[in-house]
C-alpha positions in Angstrom: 13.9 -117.1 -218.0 10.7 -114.7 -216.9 11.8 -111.4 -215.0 9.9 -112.6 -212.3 12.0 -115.9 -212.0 14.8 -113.8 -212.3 14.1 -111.4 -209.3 13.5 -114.8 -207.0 16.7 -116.2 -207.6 19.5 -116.7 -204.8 22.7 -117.7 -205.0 25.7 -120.1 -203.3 29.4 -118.3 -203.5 27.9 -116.0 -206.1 26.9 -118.3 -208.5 23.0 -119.8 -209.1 21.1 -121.9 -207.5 17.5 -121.8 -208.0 14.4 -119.4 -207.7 12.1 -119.6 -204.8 8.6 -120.4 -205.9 6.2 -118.2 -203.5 5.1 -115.1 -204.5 7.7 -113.3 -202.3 10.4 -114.2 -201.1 11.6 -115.6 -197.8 12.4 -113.7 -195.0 11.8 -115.8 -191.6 12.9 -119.2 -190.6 11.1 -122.4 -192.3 11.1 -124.8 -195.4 10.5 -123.6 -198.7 9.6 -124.6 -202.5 12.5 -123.7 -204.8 13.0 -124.6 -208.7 16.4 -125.7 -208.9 18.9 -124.9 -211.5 20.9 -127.1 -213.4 23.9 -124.8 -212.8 27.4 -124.8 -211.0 25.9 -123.7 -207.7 23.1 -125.9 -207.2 25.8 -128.5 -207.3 28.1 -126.5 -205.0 24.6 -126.0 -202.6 24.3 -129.7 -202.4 27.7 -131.2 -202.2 28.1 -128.6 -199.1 24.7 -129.7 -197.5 25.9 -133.2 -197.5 28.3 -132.5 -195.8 26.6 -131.7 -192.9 26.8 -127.8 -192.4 24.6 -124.9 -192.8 25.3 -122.5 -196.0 25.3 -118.9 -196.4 23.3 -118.0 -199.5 21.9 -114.6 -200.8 19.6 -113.0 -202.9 18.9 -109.7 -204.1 16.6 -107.1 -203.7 16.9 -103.5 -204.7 20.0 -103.6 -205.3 21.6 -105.0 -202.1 22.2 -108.9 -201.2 20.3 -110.3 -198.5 22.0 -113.5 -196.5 20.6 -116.3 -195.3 21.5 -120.1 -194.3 20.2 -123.1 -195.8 19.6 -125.2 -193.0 19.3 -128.6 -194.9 17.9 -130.1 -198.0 14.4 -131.4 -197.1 13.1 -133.0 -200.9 13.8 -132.2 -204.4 12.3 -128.7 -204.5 12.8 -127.8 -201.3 15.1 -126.3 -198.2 15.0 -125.5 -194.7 16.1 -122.0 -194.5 17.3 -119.9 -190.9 19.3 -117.1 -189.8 18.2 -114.3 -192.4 20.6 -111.3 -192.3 18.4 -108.0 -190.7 18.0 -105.5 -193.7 18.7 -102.8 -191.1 22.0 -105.1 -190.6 22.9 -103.9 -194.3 
């Protein structure tokens, strides 16, 4: 795995999901393109979703974990993402 893929990963209840695809990563409500991975939390991530409620996710910059919800599965590759944790909040 590239460095880059690596800093763009989040995770569900610690373990990985995926890697978020833009250039940087998200911070404000809205759908976006992630590579899944075929881990442990990925399947976690999507047993959860179907069951109809939001999760809290994270990923990390700088040292510190960022939360945010996944809203819903959209498509293979992608998510609806809200309610990103303030950094000042940290």
């Amino acid at each position: 795995m590239r460095p880059e893929q690596i800093a763009k990963t989040f995770y569900f209840k610690d373990q990985n999901v995926g890697y978020f695809e833009d250039d940087e990563l998200p911070t404000k409500p809205g759908q976006y393109r992630y590579m899944p991975y075929r881990s442990a939390g990925h399947y976690a991530l999507m047993d959860a979703l179907h069951q109809g409620e939001p999760q809290r996710c994270h990923y990390v910059v700088s040292g510190a974990k960022r939360h945010f919800q996944v809203l819903r599965w959209v498509e293979y590759g992608a998510l609806e993402l809200g309610d990103f944790e303030n950094p000042a909040e940290q």
